[in-house]
N, CA, C and O atoms as a GROMACS GRO file, in nm:
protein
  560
    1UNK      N    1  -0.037   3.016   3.048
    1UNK     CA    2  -0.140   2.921   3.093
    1UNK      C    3  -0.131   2.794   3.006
    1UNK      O    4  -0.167   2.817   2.891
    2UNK      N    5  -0.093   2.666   3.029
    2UNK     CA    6  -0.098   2.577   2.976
    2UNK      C    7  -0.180   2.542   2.892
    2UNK      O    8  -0.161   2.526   2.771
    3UNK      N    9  -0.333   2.522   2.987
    3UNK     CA   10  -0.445   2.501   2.886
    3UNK      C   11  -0.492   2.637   2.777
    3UNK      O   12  -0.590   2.612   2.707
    4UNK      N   13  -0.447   2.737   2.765
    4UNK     CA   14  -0.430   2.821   2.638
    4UNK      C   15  -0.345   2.785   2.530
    4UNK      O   16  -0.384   2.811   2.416
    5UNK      N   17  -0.221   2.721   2.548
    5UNK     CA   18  -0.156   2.707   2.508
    5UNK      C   19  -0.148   2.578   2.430
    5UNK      O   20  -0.075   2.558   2.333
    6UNK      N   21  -0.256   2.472   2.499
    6UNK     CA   22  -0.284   2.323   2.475
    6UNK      C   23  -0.391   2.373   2.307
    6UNK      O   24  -0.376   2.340   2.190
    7UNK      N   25  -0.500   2.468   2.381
    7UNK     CA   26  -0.613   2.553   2.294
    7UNK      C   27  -0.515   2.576   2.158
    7UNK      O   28  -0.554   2.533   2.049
    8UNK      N   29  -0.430   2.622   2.167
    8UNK     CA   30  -0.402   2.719   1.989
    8UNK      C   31  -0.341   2.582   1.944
    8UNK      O   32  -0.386   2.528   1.843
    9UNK      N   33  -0.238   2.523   2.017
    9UNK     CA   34  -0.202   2.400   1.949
    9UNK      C   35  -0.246   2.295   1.909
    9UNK      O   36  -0.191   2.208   1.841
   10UNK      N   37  -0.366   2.302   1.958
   10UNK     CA   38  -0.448   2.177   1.905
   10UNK      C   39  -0.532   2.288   1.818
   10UNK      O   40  -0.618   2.212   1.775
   11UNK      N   41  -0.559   2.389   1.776
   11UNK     CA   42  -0.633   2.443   1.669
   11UNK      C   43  -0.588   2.468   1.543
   11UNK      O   44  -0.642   2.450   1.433
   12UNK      N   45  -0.431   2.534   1.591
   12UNK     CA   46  -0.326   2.487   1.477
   12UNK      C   47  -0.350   2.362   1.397
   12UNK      O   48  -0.376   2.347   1.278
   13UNK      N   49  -0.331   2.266   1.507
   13UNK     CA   50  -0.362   2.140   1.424
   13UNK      C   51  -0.474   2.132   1.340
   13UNK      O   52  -0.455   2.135   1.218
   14UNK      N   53  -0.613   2.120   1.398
   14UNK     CA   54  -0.668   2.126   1.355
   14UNK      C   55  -0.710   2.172   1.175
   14UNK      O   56  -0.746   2.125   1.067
   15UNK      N   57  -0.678   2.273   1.234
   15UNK     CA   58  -0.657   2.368   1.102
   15UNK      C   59  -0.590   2.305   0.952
   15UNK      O   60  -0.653   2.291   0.847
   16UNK      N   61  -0.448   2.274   0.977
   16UNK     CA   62  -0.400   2.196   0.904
   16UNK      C   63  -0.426   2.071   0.891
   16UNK      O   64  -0.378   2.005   0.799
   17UNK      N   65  -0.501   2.022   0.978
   17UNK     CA   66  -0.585   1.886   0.846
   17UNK      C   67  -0.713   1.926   0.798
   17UNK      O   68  -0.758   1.848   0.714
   18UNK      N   69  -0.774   2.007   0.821
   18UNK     CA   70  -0.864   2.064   0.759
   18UNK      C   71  -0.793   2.133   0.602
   18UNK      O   72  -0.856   2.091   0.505
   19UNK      N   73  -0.662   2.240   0.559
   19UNK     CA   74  -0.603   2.192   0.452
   19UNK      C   75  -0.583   2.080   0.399
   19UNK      O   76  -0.643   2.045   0.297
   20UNK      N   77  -0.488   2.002   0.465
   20UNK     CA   78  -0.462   1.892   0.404
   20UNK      C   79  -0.576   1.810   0.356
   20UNK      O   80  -0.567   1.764   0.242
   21UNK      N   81  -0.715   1.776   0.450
   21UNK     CA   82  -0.820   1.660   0.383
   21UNK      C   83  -0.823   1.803   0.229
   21UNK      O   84  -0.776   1.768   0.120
   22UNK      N   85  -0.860   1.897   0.240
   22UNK     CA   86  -0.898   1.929   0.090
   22UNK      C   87  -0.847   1.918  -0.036
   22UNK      O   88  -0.910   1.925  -0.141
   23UNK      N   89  -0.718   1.897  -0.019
   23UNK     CA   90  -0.612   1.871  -0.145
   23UNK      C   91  -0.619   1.745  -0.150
   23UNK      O   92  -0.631   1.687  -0.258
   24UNK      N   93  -0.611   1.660   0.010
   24UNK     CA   94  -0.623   1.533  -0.071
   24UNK      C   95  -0.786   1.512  -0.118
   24UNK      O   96  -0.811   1.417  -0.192
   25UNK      N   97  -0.875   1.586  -0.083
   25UNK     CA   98  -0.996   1.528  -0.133
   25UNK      C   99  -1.016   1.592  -0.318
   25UNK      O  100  -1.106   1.560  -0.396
   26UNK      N  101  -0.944   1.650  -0.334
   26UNK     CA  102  -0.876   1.695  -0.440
   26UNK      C  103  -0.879   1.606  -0.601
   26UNK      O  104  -0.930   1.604  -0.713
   27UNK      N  105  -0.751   1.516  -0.483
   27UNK     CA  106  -0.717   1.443  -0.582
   27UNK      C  107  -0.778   1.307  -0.600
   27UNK      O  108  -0.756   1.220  -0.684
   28UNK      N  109  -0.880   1.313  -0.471
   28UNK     CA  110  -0.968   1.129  -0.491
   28UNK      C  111  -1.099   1.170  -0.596
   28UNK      O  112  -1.163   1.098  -0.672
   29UNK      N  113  -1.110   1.332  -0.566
   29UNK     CA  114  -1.234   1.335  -0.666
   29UNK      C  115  -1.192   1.346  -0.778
   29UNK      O  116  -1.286   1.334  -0.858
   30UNK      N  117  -1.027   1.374  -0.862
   30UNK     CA  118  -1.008   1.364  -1.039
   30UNK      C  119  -0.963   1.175  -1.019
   30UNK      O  120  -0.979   1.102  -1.117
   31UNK      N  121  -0.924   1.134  -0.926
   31UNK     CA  122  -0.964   0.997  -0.924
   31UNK      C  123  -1.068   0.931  -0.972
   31UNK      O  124  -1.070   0.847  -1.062
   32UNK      N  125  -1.173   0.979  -0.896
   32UNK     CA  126  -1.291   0.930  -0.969
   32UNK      C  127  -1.304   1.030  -1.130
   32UNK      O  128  -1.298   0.958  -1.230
   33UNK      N  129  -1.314   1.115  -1.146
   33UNK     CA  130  -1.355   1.153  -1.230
   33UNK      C  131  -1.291   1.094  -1.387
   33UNK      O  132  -1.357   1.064  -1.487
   34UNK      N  133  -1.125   1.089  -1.366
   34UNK     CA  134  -1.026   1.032  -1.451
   34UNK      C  135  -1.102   0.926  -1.510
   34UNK      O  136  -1.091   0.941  -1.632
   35UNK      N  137  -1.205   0.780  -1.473
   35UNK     CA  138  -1.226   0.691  -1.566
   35UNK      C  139  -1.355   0.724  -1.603
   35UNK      O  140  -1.411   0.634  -1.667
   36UNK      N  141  -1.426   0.833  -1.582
   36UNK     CA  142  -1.584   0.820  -1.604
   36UNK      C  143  -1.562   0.930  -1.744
   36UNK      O  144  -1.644   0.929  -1.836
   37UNK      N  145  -1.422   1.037  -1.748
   37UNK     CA  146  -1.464   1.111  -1.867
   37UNK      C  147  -1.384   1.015  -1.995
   37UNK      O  148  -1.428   0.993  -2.108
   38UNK      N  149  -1.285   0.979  -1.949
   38UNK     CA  150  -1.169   0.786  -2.041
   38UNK      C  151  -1.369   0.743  -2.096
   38UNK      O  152  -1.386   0.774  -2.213
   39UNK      N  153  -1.485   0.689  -2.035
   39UNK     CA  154  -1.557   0.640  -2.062
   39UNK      C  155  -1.635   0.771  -2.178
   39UNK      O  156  -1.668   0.750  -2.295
   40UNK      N  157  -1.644   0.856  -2.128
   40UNK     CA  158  -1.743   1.010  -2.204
   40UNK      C  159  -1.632   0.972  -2.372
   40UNK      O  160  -1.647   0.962  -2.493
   41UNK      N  161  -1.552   0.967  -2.294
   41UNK     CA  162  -1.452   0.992  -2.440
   41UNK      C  163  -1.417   0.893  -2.536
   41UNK      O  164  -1.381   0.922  -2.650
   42UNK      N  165  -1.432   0.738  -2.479
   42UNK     CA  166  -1.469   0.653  -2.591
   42UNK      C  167  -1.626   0.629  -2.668
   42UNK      O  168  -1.641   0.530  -2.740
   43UNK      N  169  -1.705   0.698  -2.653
   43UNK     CA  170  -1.841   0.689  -2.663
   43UNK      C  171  -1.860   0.776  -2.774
   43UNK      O  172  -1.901   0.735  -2.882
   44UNK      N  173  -1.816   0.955  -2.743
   44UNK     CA  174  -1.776   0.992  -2.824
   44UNK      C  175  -1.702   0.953  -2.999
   44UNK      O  176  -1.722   0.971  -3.119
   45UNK      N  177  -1.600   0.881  -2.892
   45UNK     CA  178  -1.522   0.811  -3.044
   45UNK      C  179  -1.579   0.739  -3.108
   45UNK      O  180  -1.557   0.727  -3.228
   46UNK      N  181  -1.687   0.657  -3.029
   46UNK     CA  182  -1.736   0.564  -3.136
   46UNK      C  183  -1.870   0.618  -3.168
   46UNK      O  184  -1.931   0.534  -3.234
   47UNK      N  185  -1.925   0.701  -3.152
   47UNK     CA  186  -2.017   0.765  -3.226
   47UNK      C  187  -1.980   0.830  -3.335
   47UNK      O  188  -2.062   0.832  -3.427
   48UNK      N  189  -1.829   0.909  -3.357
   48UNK     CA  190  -1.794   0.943  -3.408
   48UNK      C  191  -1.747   0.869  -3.549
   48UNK      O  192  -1.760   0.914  -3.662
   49UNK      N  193  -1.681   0.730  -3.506
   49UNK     CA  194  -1.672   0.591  -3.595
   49UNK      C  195  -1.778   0.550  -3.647
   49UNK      O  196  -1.754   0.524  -3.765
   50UNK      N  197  -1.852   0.537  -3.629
   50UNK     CA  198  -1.959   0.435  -3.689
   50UNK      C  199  -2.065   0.575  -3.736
   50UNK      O  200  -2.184   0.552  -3.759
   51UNK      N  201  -2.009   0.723  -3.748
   51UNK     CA  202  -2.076   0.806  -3.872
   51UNK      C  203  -2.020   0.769  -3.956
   51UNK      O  204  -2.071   0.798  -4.064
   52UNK      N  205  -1.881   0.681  -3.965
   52UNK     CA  206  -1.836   0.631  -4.097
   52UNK      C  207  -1.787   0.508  -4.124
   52UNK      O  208  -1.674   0.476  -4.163
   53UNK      N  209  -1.906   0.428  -4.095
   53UNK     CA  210  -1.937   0.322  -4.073
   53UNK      C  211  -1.882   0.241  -4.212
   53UNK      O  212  -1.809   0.142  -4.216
   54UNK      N  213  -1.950   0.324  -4.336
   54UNK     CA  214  -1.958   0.245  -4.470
   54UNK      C  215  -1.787   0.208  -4.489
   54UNK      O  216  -1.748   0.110  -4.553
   55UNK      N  217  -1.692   0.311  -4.417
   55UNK     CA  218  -1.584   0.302  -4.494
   55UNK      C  219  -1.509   0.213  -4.395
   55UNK      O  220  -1.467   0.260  -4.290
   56UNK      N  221  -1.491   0.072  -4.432
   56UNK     CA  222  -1.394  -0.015  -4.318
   56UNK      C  223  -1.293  -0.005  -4.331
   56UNK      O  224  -1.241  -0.116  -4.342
   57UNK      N  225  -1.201   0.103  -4.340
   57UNK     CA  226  -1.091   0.151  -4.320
   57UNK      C  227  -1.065   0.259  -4.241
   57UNK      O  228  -0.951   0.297  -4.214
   58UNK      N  229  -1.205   0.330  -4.188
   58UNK     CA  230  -1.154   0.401  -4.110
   58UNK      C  231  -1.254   0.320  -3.971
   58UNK      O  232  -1.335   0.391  -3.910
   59UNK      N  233  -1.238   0.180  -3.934
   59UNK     CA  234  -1.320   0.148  -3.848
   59UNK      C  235  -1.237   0.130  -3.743
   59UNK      O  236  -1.264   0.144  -3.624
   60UNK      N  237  -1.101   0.088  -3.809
   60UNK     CA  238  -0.978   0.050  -3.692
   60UNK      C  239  -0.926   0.123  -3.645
   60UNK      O  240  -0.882   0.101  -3.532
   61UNK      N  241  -0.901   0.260  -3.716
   61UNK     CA  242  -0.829   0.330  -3.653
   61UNK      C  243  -0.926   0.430  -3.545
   61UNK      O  244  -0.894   0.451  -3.428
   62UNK      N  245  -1.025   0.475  -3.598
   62UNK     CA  246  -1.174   0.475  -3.513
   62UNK      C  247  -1.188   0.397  -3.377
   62UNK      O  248  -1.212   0.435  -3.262
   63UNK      N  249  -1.171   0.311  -3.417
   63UNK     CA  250  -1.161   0.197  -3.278
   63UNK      C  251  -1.074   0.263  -3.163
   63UNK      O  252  -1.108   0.316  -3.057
   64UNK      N  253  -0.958   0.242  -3.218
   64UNK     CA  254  -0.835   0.285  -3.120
   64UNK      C  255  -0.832   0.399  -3.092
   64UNK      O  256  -0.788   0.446  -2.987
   65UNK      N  257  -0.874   0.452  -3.175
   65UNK     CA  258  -0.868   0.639  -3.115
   65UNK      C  259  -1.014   0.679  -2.962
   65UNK      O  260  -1.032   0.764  -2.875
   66UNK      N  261  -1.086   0.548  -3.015
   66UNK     CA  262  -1.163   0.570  -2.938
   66UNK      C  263  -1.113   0.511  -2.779
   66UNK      O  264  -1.102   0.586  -2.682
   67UNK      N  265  -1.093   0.400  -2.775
   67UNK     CA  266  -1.090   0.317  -2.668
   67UNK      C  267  -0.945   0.390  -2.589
   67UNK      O  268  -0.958   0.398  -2.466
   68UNK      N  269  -0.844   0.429  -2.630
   68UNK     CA  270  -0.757   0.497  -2.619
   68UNK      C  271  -0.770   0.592  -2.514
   68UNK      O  272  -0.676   0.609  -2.437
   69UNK      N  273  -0.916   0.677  -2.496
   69UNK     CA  274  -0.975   0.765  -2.395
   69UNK      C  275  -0.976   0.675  -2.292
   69UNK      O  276  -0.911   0.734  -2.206
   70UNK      N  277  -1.016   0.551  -2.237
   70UNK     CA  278  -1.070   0.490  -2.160
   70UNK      C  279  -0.927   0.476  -2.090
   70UNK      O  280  -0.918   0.516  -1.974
   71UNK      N  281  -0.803   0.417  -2.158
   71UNK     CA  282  -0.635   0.400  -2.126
   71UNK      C  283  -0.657   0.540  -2.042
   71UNK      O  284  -0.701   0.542  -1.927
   72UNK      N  285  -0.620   0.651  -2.115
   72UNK     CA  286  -0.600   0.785  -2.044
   72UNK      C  287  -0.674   0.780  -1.923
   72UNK      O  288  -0.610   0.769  -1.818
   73UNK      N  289  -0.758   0.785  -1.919
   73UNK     CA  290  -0.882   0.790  -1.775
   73UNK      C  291  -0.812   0.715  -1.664
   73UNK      O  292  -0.756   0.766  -1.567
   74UNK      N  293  -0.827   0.550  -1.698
   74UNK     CA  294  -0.748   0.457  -1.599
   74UNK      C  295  -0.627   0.557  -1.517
   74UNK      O  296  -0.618   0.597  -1.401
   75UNK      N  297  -0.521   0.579  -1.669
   75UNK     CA  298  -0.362   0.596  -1.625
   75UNK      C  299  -0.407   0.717  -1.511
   75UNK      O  300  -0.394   0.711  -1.389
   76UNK      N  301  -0.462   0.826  -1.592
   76UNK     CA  302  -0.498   0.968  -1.471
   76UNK      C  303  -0.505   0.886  -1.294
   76UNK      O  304  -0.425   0.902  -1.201
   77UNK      N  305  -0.637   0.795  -1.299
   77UNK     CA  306  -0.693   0.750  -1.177
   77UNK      C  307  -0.584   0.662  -1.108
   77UNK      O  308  -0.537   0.661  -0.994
   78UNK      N  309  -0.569   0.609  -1.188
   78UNK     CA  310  -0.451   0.480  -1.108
   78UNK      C  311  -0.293   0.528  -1.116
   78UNK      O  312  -0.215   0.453  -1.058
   79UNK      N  313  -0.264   0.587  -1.149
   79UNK     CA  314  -0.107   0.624  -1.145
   79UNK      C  315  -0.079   0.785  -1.105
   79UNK      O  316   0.026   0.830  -1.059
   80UNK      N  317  -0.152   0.828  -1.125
   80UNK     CA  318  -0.163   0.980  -1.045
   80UNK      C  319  -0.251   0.979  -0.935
   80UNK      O  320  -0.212   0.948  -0.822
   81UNK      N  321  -0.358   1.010  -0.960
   81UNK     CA  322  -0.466   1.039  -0.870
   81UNK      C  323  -0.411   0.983  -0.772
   81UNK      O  324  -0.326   1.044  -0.706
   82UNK      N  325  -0.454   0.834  -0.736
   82UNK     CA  326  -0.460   0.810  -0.604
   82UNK      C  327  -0.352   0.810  -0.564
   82UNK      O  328  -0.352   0.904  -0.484
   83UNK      N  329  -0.205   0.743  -0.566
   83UNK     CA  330  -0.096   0.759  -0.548
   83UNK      C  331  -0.085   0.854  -0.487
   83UNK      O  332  -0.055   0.844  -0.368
   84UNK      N  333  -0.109   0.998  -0.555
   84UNK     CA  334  -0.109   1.120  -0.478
   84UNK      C  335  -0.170   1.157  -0.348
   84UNK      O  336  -0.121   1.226  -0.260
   85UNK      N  337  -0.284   1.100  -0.352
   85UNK     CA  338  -0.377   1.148  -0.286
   85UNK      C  339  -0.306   1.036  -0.158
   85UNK      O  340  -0.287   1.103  -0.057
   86UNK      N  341  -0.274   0.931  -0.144
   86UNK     CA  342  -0.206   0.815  -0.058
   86UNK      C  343  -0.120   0.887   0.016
   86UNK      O  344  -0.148   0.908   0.134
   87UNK      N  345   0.000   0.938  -0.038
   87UNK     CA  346   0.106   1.008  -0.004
   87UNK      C  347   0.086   1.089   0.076
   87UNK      O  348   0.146   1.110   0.181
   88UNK      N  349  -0.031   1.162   0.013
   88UNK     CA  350  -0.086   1.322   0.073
   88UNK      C  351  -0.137   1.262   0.260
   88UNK      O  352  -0.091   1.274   0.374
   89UNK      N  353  -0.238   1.206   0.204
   89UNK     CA  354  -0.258   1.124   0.356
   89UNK      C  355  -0.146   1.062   0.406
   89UNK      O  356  -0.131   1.102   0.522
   90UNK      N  357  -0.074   0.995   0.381
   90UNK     CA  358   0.042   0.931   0.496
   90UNK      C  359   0.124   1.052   0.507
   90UNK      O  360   0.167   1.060   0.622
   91UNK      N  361   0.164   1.156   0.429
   91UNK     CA  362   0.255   1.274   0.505
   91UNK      C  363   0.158   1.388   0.627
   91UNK      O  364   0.198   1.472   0.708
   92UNK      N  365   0.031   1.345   0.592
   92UNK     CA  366  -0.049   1.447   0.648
   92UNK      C  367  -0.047   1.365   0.815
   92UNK      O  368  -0.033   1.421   0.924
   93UNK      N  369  -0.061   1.257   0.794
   93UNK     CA  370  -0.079   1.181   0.910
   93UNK      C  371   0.096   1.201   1.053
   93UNK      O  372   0.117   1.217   1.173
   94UNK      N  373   0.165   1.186   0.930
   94UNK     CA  374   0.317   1.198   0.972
   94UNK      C  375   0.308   1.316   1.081
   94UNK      O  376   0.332   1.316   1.202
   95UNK      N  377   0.245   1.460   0.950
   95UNK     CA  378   0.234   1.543   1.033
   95UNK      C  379   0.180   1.573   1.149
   95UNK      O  380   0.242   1.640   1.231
   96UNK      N  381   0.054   1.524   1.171
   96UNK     CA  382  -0.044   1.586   1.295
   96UNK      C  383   0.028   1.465   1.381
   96UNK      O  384  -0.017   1.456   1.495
   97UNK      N  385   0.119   1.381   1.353
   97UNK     CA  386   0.162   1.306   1.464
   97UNK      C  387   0.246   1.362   1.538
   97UNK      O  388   0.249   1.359   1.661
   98UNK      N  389   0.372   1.456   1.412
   98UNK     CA  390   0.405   1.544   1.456
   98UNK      C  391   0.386   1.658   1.585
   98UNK      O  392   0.438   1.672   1.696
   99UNK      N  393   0.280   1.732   1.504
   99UNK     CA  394   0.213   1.804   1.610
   99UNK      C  395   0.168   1.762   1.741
   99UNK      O  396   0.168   1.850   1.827
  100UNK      N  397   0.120   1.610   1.783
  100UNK     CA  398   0.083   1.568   1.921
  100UNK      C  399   0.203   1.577   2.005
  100UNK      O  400   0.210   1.631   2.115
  101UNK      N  401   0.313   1.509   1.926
  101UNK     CA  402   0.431   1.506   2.014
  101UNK      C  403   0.477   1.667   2.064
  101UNK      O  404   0.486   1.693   2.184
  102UNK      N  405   0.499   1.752   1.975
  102UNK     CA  406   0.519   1.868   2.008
  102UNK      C  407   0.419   1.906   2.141
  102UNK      O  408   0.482   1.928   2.244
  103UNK      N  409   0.296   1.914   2.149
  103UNK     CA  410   0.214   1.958   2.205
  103UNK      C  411   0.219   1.900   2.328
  103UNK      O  412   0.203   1.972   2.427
  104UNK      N  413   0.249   1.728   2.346
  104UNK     CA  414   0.283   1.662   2.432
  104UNK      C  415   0.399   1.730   2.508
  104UNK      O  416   0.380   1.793   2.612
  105UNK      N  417   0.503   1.715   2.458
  105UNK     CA  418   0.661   1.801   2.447
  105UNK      C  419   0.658   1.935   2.552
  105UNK      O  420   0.702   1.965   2.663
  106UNK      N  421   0.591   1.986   2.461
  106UNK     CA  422   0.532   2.156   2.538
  106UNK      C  423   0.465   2.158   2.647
  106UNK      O  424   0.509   2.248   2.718
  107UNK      N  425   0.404   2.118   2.682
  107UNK     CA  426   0.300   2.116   2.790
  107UNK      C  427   0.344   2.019   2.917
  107UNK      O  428   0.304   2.011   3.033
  108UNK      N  429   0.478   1.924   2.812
  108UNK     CA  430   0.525   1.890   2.960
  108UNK      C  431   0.678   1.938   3.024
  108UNK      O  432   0.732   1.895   3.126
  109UNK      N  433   0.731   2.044   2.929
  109UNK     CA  434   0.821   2.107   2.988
  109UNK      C  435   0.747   2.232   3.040
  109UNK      O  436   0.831   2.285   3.112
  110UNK      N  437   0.654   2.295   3.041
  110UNK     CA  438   0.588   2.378   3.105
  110UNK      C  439   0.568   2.356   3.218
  110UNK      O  440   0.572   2.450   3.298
  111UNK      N  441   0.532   2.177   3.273
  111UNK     CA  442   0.452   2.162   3.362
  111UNK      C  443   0.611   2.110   3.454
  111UNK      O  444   0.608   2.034   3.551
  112UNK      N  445   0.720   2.162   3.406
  112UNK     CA  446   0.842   2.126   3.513
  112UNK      C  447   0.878   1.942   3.508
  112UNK      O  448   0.952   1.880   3.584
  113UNK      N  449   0.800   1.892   3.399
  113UNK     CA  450   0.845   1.747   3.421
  113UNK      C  451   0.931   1.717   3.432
  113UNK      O  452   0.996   1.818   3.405
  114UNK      N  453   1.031   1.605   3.466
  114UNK     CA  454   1.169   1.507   3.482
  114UNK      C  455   1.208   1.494   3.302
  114UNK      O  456   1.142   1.433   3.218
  115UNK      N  457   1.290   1.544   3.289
  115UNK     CA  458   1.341   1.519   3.130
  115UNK      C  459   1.350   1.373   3.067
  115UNK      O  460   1.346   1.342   2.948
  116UNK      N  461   1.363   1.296   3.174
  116UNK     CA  462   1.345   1.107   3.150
  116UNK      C  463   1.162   1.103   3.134
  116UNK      O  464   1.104   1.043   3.044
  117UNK      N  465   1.096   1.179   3.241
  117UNK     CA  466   0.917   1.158   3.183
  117UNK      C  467   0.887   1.185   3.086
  117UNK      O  468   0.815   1.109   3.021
  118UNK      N  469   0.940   1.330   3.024
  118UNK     CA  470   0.936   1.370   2.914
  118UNK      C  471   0.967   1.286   2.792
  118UNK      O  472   0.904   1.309   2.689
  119UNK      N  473   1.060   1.190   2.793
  119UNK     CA  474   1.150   1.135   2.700
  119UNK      C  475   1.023   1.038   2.680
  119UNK      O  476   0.947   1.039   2.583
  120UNK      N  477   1.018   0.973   2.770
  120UNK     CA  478   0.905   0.843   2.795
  120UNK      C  479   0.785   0.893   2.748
  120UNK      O  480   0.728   0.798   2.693
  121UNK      N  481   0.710   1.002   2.740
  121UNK     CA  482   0.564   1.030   2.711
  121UNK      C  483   0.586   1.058   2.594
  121UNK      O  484   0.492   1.046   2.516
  122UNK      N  485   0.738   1.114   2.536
  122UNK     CA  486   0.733   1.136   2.344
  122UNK      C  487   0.739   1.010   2.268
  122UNK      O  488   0.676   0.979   2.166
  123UNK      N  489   0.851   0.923   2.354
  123UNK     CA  490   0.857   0.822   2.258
  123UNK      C  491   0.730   0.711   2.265
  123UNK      O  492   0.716   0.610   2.195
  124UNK      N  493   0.642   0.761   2.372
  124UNK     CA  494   0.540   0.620   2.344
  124UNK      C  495   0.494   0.666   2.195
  124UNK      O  496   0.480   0.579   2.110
  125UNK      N  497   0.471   0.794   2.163
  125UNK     CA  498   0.422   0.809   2.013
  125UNK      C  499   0.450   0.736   1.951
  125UNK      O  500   0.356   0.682   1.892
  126UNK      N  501   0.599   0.682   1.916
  126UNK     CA  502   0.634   0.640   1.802
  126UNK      C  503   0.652   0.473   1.833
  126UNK      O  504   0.638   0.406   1.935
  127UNK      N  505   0.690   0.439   1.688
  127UNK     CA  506   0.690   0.259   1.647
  127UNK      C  507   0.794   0.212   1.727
  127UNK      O  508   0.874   0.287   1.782
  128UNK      N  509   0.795   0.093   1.737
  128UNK     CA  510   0.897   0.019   1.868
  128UNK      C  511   1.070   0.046   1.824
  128UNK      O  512   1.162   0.080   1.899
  129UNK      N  513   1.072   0.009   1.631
  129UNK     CA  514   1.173   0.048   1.616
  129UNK      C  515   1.250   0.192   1.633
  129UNK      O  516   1.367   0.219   1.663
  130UNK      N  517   1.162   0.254   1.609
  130UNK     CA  518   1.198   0.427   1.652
  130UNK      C  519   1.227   0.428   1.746
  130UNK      O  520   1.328   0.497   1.738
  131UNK      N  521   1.211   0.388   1.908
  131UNK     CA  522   1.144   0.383   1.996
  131UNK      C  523   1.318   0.329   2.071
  131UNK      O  524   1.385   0.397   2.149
  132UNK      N  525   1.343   0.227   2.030
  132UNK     CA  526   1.467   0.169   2.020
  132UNK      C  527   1.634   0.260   1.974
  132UNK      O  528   1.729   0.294   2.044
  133UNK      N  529   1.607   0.272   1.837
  133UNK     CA  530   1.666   0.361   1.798
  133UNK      C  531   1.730   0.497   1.868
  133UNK      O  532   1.846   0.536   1.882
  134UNK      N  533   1.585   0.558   1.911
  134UNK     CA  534   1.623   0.685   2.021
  134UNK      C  535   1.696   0.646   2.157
  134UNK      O  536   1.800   0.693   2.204
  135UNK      N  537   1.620   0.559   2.202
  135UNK     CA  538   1.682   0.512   2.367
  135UNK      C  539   1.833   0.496   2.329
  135UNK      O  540   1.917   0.552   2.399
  136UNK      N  541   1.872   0.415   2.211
  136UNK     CA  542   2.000   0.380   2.248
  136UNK      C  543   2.075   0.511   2.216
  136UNK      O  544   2.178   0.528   2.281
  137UNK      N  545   2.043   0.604   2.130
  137UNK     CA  546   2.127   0.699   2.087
  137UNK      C  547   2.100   0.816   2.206
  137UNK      O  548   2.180   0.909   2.194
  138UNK      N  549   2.005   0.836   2.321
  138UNK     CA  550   1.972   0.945   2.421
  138UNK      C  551   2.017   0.871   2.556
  138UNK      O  552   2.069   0.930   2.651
  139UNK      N  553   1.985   0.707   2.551
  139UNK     CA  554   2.041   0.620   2.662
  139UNK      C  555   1.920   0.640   2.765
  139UNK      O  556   1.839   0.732   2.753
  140UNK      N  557   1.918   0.579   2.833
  140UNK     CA  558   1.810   0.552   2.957
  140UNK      C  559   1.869   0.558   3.101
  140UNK      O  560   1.797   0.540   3.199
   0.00000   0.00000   0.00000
């Protein structure tokens, strides 16, 4: 039955972006989190500095050890975190695009289509250059 078949494949899908948003929501929440503990952790340091306040030799290095947390936090958020989390979404997206075409694909060799309709209803999915690419290498 087609429309059973339309049913699991689009639940499949489903399914797997329901994984995928959680990993990437994963990594947007140590995103955020990455500069707010960088902040917990220079505060720390300088509470910690200025218990030894009298001695101005240990004010500089106090300093830097402190502010130093705030570097870490950034680097976590901005060079991991989101990056990741970017990726995660544009491969996730790749995928369930994936999956339409398939589903498209399936449901229209089921339904006995013309292998040229078929060709035509997959490639509207994709970008003009793709789109190009295939025609000339399958031909029209």
């Amino acid at each position: 039955d087609p429309e059973m078949v339309k049913r699991i494949m689009e639940t499949e899908t489903e399914q797997m972006m329901g994984r995928h948003e959680s990993v990437k929501k994963l990594f947007d929440d140590l995103a955020g989190f990455g500069p707010a503990f960088g902040m917990i952790g220079t505060l720390i340091g300088l509470v910690l500095m200025l218990v030894n306040i009298e001695d101005k030799s240990a004010i500089g290095p106090g300093m830097s050890a402190a502010l130093i947390t705030t570097l870490y936090g950034a680097i976590l958020a901005n060079w991991l975190c989101i990056p990741i989390a970017t990726k995660l979404s544009i491969r996730s997206a790749d995928e369930v695009l994936m999956k339409l075409i398939m589903i498209e694909g399936t449901l229209s060799i089921q339904s006995g289509d013309n292998p040229r309709l078929v060709k035509d209803k997959l490639i509207a999915y994709l970008e003009p250059s793709q789109r190009e690419a295939i025609s000339s290498e399958v031909g029209d």
